[in-house]
DSSP file (Angstrom, degrees, kcal/mol; ACC not computed):
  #  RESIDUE AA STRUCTURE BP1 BP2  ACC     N-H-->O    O-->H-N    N-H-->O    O-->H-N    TCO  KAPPA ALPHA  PHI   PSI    X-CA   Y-CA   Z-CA
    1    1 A X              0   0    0      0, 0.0     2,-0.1     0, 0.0     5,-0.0   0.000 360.0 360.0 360.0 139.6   18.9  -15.7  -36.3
    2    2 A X    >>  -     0   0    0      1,-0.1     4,-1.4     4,-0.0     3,-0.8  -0.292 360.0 -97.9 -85.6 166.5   15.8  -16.1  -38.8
    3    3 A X  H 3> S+     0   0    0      1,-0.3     4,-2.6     2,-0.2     5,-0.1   0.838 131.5  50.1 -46.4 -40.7   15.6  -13.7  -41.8
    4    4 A X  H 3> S+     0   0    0      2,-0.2     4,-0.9     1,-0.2    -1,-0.3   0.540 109.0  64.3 -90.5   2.1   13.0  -11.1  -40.1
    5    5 A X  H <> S+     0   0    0     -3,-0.8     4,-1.4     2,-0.2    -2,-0.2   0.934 108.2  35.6 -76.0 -63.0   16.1  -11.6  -37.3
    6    6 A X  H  X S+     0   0    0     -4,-1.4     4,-1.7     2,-0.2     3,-0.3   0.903 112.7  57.7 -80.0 -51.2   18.6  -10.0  -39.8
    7    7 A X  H >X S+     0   0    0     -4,-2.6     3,-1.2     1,-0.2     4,-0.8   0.947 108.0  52.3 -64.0 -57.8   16.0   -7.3  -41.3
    8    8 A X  H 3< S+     0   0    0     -4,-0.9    -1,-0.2     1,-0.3    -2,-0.2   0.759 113.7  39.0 -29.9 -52.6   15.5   -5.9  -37.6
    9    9 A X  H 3< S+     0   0    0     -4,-1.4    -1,-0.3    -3,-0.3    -2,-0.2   0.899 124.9  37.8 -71.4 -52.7   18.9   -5.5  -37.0
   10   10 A X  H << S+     0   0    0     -4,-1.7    -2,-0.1    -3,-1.2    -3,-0.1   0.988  87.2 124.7 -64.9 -77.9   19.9   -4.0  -41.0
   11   11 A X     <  +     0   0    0     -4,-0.8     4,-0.1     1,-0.1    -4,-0.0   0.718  36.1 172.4  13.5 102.5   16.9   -2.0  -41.5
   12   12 A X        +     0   0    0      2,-0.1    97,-0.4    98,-0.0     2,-0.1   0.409  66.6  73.8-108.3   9.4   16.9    1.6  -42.3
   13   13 A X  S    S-     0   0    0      1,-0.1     2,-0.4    95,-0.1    84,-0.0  -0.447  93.1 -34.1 -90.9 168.9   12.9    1.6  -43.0
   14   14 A X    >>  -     0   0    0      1,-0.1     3,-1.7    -2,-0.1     4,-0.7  -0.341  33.5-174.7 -50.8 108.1    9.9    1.4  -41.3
   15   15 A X  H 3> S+     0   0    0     -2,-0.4     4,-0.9     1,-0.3    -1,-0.1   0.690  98.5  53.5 -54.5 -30.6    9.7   -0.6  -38.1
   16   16 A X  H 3> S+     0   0    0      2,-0.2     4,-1.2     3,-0.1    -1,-0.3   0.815 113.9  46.7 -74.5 -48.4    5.9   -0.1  -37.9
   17   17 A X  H X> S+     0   0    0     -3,-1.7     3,-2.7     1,-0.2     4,-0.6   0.813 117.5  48.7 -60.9 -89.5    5.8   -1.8  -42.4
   18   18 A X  H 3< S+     0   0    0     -4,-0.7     4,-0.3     1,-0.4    -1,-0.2   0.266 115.4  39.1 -77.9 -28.8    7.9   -4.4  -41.1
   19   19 A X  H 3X S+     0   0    0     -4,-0.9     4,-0.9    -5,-0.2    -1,-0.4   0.825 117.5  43.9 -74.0 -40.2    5.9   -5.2  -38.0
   20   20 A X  H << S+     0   0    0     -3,-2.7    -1,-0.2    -4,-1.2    -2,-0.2   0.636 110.6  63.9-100.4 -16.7    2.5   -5.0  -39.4
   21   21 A X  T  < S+     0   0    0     -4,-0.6    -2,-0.2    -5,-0.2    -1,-0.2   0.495 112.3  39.4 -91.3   4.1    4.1   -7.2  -42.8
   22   22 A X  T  4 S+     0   0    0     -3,-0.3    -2,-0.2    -4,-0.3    -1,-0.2   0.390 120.1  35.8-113.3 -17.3    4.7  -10.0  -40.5
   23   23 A X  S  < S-     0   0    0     -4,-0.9    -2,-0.1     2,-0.2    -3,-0.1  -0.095  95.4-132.8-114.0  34.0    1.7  -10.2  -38.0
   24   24 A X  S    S+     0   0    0      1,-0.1     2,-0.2    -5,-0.0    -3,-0.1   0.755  72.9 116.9  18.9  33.1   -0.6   -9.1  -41.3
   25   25 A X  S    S-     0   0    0     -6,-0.3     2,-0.6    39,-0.0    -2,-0.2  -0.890  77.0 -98.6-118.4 153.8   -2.2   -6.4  -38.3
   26   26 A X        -     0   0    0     -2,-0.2    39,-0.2     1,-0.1    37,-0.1  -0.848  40.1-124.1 -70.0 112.2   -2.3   -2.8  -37.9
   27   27 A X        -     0   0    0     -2,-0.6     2,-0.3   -11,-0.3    37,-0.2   0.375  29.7-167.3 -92.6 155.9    0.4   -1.7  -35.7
   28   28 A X  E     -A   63   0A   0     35,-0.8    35,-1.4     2,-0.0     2,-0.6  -0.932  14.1-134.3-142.8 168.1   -0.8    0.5  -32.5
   29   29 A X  E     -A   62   0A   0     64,-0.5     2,-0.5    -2,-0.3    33,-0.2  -0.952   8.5-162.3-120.7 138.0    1.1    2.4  -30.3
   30   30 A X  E     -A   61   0A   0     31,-3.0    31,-6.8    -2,-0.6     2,-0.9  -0.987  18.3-149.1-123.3 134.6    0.8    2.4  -26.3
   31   31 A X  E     +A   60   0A   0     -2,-0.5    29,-0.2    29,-0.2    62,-0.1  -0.788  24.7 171.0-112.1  93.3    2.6    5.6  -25.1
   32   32 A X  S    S+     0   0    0     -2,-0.9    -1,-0.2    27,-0.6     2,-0.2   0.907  71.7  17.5 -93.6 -10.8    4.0    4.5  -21.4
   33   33 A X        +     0   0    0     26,-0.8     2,-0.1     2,-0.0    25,-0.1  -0.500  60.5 155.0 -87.3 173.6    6.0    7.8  -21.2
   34   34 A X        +     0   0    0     -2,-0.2     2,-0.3    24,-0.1    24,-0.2  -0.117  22.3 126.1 176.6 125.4    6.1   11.3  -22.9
   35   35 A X  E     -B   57   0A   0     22,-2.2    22,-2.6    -2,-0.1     2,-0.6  -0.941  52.9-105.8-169.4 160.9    7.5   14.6  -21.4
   36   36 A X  E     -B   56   0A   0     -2,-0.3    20,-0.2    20,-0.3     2,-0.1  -0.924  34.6-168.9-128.2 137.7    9.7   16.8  -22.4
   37   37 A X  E     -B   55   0A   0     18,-2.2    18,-2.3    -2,-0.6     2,-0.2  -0.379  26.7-107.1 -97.3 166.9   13.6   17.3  -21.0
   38   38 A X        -     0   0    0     16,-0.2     2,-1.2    -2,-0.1    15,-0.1  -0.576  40.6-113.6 -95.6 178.9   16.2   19.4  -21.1
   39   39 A X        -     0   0    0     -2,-0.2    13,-2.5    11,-0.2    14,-0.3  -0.718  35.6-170.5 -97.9 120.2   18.9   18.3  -22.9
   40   40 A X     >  -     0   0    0     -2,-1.2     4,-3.7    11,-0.2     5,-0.2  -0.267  38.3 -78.0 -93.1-149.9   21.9   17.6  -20.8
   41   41 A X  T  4 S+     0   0    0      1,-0.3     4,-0.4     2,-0.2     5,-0.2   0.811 123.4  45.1 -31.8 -60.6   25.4   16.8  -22.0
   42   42 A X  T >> S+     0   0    0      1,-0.2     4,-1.4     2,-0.1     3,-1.1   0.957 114.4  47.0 -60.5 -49.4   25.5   13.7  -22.9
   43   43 A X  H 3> S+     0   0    0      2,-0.2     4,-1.9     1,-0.2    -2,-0.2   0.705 107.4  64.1 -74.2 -28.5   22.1   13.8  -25.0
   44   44 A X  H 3<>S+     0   0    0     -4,-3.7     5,-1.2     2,-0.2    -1,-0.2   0.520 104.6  42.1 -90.0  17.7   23.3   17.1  -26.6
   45   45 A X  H X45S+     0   0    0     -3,-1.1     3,-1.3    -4,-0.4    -2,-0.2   0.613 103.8  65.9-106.4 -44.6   26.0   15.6  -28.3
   46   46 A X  H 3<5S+     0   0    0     -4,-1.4    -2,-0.2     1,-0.3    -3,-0.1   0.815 120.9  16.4 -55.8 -52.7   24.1   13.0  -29.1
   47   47 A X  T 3<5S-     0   0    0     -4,-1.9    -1,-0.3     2,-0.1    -2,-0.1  -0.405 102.4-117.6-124.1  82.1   21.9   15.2  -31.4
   48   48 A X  T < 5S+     0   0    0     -3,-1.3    99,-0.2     1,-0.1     2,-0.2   0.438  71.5 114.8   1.4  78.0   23.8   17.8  -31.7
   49   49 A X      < -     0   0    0     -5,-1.2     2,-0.4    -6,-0.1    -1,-0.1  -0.763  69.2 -76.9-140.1-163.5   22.1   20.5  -30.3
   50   50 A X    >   -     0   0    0     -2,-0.2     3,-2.1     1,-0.1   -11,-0.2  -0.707  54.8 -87.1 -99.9 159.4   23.1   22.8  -27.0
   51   51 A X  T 3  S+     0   0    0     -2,-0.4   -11,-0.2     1,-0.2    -1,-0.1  -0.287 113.5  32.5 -34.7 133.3   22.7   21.7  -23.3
   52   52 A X  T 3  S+     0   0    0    -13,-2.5     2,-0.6     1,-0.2    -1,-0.2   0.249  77.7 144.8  73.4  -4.4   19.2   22.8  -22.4
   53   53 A X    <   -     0   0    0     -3,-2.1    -1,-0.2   -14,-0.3    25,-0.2  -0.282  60.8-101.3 -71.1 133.3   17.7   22.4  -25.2
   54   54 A X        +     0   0    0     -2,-0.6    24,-2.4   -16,-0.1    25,-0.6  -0.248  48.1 177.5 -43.0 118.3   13.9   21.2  -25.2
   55   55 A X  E     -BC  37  77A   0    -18,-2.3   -18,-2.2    22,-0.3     2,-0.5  -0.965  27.1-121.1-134.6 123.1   14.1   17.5  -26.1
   56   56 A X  E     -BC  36  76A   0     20,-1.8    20,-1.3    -2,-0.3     2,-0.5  -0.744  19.0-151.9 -46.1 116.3   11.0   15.2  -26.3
   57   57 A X  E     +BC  35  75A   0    -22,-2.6   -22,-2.2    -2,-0.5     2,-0.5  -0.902  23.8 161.6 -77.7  80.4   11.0   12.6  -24.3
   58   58 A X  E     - C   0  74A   0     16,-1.5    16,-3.2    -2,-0.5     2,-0.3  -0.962  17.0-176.2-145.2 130.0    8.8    9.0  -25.4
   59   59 A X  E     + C   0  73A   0     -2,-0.5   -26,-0.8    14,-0.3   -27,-0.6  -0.855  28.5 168.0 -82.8 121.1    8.9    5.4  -24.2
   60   60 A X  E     -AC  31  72A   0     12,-2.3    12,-4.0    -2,-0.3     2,-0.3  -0.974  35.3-140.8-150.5 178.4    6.4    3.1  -26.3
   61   61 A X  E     -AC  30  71A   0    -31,-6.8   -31,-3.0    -2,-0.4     2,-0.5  -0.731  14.0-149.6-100.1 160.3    5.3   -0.2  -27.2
   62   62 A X  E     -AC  29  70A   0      8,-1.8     7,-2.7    -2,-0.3     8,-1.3  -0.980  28.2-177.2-124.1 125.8    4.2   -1.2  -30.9
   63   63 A X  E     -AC  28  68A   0    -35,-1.4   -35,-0.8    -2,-0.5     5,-0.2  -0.637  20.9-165.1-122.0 159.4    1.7   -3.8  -30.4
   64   64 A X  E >  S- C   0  67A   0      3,-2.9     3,-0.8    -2,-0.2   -37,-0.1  -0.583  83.2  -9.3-140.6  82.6   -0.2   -5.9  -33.1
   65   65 A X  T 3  S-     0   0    0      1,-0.3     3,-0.1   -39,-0.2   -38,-0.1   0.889 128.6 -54.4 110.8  20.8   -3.0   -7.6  -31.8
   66   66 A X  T 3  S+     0   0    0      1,-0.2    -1,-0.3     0, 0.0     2,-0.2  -0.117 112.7 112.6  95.3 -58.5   -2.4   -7.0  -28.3
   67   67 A X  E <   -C   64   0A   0     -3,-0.8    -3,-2.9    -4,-0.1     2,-0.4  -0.545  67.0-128.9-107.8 143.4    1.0   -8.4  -28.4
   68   68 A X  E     +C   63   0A   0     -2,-0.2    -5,-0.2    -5,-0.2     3,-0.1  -0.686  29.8 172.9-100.5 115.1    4.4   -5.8  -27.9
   69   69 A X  E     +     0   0A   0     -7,-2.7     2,-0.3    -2,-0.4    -6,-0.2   0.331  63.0   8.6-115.3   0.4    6.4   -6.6  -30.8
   70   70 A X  E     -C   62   0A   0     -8,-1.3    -8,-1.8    85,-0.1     2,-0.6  -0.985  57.1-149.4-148.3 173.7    8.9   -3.8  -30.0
   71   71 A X  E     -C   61   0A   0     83,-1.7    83,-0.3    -2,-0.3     2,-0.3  -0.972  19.1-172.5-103.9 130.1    9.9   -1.1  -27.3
   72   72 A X  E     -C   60   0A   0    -12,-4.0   -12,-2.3    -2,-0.6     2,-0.4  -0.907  19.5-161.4-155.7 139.0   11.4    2.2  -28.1
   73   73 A X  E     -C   59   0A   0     79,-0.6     2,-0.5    -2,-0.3    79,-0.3  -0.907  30.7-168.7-102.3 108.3   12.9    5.0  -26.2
   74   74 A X  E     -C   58   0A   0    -16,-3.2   -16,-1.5    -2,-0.4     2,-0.6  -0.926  19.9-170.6 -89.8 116.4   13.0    8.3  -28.3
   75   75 A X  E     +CD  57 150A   0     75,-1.8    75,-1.2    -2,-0.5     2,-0.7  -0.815   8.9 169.5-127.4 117.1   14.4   11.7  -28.4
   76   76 A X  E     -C   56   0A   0    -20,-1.3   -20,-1.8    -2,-0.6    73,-0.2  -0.868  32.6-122.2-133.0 113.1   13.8   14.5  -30.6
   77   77 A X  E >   -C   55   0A   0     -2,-0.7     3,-0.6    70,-0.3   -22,-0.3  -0.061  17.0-153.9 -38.6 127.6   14.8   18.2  -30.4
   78   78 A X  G >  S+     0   0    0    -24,-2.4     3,-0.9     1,-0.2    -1,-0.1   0.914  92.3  68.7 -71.2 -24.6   11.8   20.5  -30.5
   79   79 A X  G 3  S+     0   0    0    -25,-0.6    -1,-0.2     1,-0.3    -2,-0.1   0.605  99.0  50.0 -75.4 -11.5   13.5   23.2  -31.9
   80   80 A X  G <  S+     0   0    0     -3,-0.6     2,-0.3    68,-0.1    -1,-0.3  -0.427  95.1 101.7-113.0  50.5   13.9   21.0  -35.6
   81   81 A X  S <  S-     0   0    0     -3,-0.9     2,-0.5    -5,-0.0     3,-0.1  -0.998  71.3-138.8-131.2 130.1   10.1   20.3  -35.5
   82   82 A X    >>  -     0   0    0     -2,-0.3     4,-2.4     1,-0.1     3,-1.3  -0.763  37.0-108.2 -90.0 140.6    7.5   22.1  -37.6
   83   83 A X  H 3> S+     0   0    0     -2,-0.5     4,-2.6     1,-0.2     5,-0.3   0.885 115.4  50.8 -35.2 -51.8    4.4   22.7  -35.3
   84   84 A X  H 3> S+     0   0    0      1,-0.2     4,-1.0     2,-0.2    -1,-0.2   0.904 110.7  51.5 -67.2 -23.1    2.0   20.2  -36.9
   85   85 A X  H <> S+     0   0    0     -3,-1.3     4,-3.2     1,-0.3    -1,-0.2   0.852 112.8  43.8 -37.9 -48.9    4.7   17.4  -36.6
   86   86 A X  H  X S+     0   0    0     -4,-2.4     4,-1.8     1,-0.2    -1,-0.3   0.764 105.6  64.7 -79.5  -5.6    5.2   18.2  -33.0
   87   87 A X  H  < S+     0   0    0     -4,-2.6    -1,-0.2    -5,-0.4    -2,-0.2   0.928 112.8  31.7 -56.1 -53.9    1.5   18.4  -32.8
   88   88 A X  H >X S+     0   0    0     -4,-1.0     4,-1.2    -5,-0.3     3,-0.7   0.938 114.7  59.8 -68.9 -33.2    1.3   14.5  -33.6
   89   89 A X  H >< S+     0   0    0     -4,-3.2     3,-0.8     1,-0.3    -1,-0.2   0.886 108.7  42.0 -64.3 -49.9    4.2   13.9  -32.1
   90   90 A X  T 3< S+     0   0    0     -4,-1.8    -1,-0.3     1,-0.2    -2,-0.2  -0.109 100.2  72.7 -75.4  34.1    2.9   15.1  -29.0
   91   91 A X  T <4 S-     0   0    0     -3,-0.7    -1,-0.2    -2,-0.2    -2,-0.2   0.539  87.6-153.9-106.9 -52.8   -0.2   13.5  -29.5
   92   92 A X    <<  +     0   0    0     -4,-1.2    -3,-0.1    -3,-0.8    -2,-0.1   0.214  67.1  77.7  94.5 -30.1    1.3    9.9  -28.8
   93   93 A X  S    S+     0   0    0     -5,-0.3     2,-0.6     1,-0.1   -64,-0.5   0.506  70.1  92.5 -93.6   6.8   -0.5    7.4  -30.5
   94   94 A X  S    S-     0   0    0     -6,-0.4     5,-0.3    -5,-0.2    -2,-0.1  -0.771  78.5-119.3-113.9  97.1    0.7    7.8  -33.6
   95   95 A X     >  -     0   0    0     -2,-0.6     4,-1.6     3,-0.1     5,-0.1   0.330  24.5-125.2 -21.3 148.3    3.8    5.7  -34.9
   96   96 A X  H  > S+     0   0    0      1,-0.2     4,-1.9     2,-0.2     3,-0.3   0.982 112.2  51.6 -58.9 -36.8    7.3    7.9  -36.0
   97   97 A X  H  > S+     0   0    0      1,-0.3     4,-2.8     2,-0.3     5,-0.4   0.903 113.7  42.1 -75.3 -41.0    7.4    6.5  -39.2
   98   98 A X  H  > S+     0   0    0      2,-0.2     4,-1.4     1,-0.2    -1,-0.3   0.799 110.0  53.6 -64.8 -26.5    3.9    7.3  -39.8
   99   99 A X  H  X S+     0   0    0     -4,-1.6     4,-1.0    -5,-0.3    -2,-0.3   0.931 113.9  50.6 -76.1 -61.6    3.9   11.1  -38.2
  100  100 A X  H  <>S+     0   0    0     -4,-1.9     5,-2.0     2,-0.2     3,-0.3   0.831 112.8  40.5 -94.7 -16.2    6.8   11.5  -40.8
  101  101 A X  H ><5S+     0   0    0     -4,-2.8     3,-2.7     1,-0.2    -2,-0.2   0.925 112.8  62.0 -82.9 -40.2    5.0   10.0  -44.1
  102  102 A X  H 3<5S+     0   0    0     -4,-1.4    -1,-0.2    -5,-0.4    -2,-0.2   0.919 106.3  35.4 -27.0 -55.5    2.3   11.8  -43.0
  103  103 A X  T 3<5S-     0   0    0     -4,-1.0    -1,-0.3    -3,-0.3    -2,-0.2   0.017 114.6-107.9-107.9  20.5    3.8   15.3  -43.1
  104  104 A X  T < 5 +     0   0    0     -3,-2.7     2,-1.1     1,-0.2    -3,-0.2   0.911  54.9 178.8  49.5  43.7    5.9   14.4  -46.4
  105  105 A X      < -     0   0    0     -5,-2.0     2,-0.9    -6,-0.1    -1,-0.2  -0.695  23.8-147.7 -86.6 112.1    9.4   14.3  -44.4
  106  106 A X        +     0   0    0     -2,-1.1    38,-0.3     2,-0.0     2,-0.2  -0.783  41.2 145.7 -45.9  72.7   12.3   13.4  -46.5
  107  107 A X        -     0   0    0     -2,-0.9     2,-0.4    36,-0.1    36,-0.2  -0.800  40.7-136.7-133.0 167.3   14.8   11.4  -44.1
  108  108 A X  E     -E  142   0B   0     34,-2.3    34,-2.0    -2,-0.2     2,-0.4  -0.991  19.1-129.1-137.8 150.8   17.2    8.9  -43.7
  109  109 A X  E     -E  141   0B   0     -2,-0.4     2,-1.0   -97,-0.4    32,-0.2  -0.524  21.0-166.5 -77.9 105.4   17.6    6.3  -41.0
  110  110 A X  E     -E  140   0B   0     30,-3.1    30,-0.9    -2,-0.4    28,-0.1  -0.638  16.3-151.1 -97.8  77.7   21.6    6.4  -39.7
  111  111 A X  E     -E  139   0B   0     -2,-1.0    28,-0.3    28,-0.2     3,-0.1  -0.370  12.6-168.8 -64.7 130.2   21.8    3.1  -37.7
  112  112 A X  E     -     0   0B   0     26,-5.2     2,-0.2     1,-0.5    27,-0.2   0.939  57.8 -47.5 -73.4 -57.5   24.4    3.4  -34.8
  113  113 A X  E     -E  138   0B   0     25,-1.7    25,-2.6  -104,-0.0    -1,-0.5  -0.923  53.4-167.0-175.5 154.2   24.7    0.1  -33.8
  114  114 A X  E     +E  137   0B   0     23,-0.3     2,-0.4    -2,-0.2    23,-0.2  -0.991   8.9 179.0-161.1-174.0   22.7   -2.6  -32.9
  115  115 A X  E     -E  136   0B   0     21,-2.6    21,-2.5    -2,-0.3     2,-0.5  -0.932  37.4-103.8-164.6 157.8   23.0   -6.2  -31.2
  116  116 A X  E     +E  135   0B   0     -2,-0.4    19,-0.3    19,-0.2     2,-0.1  -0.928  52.1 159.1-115.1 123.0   21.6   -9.3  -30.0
  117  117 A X  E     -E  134   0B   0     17,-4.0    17,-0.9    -2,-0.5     2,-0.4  -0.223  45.7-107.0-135.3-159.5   21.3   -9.2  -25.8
  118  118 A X  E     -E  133   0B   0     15,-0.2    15,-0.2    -2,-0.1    14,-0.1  -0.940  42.9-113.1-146.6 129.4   19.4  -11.0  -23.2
  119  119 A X        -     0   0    0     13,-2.1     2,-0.3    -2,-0.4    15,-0.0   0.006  33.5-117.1 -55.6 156.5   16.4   -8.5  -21.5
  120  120 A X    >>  -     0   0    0     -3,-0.0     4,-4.0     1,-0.0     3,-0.6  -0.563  43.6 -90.5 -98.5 176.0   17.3   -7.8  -18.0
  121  121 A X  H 3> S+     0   0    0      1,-0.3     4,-0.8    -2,-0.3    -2,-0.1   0.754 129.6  59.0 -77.6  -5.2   14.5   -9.4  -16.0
  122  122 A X  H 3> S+     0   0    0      2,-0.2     4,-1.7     1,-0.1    -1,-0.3   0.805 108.2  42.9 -77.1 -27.6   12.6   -6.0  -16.2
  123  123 A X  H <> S+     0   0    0     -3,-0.6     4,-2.9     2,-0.2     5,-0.4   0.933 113.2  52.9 -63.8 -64.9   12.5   -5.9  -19.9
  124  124 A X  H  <>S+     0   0    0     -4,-4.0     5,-2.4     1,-0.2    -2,-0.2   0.725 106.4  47.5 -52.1 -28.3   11.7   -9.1  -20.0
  125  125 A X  H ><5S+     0   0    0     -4,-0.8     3,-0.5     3,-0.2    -1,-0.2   0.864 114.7  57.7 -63.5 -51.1    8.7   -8.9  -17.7
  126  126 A X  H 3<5S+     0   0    0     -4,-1.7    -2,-0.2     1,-0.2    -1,-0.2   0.814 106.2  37.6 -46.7 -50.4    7.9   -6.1  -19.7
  127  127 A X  T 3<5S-     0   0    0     -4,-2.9    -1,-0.2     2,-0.1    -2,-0.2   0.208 108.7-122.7 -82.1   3.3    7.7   -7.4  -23.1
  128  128 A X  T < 5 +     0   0    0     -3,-0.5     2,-0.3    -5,-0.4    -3,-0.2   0.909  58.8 153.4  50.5  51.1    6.0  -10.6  -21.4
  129  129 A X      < -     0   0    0     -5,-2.4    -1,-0.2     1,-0.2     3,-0.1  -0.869  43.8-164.3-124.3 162.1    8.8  -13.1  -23.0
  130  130 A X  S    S+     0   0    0     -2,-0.3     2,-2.0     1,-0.2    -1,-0.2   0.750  86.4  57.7-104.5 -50.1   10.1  -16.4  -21.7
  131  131 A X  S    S-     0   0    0      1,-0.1    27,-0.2     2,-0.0    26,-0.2  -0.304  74.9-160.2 -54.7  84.7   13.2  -16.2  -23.9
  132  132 A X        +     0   0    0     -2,-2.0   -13,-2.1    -3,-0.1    -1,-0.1   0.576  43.1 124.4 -85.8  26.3   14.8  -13.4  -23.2
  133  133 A X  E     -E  118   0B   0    -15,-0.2    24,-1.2   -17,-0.1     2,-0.3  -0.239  38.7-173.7 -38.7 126.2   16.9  -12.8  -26.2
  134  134 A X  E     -EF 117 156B   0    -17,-0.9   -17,-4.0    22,-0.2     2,-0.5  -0.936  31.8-136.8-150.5 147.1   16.6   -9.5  -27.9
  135  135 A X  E     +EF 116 155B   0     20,-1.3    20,-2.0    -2,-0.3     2,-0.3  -0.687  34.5 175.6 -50.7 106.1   17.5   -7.2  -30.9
  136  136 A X  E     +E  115   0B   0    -21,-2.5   -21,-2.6    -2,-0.5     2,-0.3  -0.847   1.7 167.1-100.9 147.8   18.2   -4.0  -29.6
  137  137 A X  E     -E  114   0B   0     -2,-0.3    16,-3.2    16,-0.3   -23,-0.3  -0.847  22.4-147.9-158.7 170.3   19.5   -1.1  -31.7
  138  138 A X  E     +EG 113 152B   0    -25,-2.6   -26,-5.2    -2,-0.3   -25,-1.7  -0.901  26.9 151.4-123.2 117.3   20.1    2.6  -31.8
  139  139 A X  E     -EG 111 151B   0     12,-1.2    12,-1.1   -28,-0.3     2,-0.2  -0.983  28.6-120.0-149.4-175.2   20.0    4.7  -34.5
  140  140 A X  E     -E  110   0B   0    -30,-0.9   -30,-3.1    -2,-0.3    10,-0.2  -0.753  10.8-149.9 -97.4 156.2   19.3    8.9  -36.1
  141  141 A X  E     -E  109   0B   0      8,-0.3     7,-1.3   -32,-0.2     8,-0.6  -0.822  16.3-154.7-145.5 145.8   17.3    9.9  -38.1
  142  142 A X  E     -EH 108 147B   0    -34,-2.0   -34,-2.3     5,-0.2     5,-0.3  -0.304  13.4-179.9 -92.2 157.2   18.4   12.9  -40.1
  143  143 A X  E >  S- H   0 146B   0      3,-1.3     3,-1.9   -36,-0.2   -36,-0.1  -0.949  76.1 -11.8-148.2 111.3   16.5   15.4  -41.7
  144  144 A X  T 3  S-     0   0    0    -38,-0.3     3,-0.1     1,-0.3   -37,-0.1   0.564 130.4 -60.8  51.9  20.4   18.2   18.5  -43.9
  145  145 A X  T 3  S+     0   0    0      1,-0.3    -1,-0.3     0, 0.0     2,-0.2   0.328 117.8 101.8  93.2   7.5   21.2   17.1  -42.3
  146  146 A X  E <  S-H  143   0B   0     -3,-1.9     2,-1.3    -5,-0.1    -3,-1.3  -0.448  85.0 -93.4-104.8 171.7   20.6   17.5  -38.7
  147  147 A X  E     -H  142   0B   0     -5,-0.3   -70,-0.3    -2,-0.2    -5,-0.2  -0.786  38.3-175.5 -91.6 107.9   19.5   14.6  -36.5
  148  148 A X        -     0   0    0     -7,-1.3     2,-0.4    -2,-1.3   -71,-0.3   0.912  69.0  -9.1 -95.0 -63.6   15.8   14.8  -36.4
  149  149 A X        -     0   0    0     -8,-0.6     2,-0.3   -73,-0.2    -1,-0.3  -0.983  56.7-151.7-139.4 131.6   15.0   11.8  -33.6
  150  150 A X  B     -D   75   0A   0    -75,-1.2   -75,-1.8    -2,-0.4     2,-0.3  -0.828  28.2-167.9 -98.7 159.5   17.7    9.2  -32.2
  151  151 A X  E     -G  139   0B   0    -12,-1.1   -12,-1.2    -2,-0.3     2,-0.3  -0.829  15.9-152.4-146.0 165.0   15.5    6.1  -31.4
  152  152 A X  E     -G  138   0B   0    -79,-0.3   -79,-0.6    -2,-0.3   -14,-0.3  -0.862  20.8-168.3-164.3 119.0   16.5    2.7  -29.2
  153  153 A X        -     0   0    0    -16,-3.2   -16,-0.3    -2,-0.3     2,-0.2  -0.572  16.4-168.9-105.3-171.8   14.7   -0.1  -30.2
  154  154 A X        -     0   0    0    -83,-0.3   -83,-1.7    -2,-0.2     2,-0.6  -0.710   3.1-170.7-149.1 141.2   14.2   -3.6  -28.6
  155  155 A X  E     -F  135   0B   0    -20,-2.0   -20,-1.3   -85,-0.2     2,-0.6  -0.966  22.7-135.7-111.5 112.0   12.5   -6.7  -30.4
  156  156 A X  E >   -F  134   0B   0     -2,-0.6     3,-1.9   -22,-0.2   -22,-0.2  -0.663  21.2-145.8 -92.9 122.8   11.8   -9.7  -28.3
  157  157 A X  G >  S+     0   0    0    -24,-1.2     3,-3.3    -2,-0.6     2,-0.3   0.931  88.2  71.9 -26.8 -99.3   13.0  -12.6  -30.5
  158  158 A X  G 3  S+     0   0    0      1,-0.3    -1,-0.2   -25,-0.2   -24,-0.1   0.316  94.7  53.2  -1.5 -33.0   10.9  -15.0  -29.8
  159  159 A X  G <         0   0    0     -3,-1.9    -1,-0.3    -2,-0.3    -2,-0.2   0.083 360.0 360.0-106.9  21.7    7.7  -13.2  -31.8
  160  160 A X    <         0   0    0     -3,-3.3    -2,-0.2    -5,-0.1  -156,-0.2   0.571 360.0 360.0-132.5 360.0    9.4  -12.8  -35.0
């Protein structure tokens, strides 16, 4: 593992700085999901809210240039969102990290766990890598003390 190997993994900052402070490009988002679920069990423990609750739903890539330098699966309670946030948020094109400096959100980044894995061959297809080594992790991030969005990343190696 390289140095930008170890900041992926550590990180409690912005993935979108880090991204766009190694490919010296603006970051973009391509939104291949977005809906919103209810929340069952598992996922309401998971941010602690109740079963049913309205949970945002988004898959995207963050691309620089064309090229998907991560994936991430996100979920965020509506019910801890002030409307223009869920406005952007449900807009889609607009990175988290930016949607929260945007709106002057205080937070901090709880990283769960994260790891170094080999893509299944659907990931891999996805993210268009021949190595398929990646950084994955999971973390919150909290806001007044609640869990504001849990996020899943993945980083294909091979472009950092």
């Amino acid at each position: 593992m390289n140095a930008i190997h170890r900041i992926l993994m550590s990180t409690d900052g912005s993935i979108t700085a880090i991204i766009e402070a190694v490919t010296q490009k603006k970051v973009e988002v391509e939104t291949l999901e977005q809906r919103v679920i209810r929340a069952d069990k598992e996922l309401a423990e998971l941010l602690e809210v109740n079963e049913g609750d309205e949970v945002n739903y988004r898959v995207v890539y963050l691309k620089a240039d064309g090229e998907i330098y991560a994936k991430a699966i996100s979920f965020t309670p509506l019910k801890r969102l002030e409307n223009s946030f869920k406005e952007d948020l449900m807009r889609a094109d607009i990175p988290i990290g930016r949607i929260m400096k945007k709106h002057n959100i205080e937070a901090r980044r709880e990283i769960r766990w994260s790891r170094v894995e080999d893509a299944d061959s659907k990931l891999a297809e996805e993210l268009g890598i021949n190595d398929k080594r990646v950084i994955s992790r999971n973390y919150n991030i909290i806001h007044r003390g609640k869990v504001l969005i849990n996020i899943t990343e993945f980083f294909p190696m091979e472009r950092f």
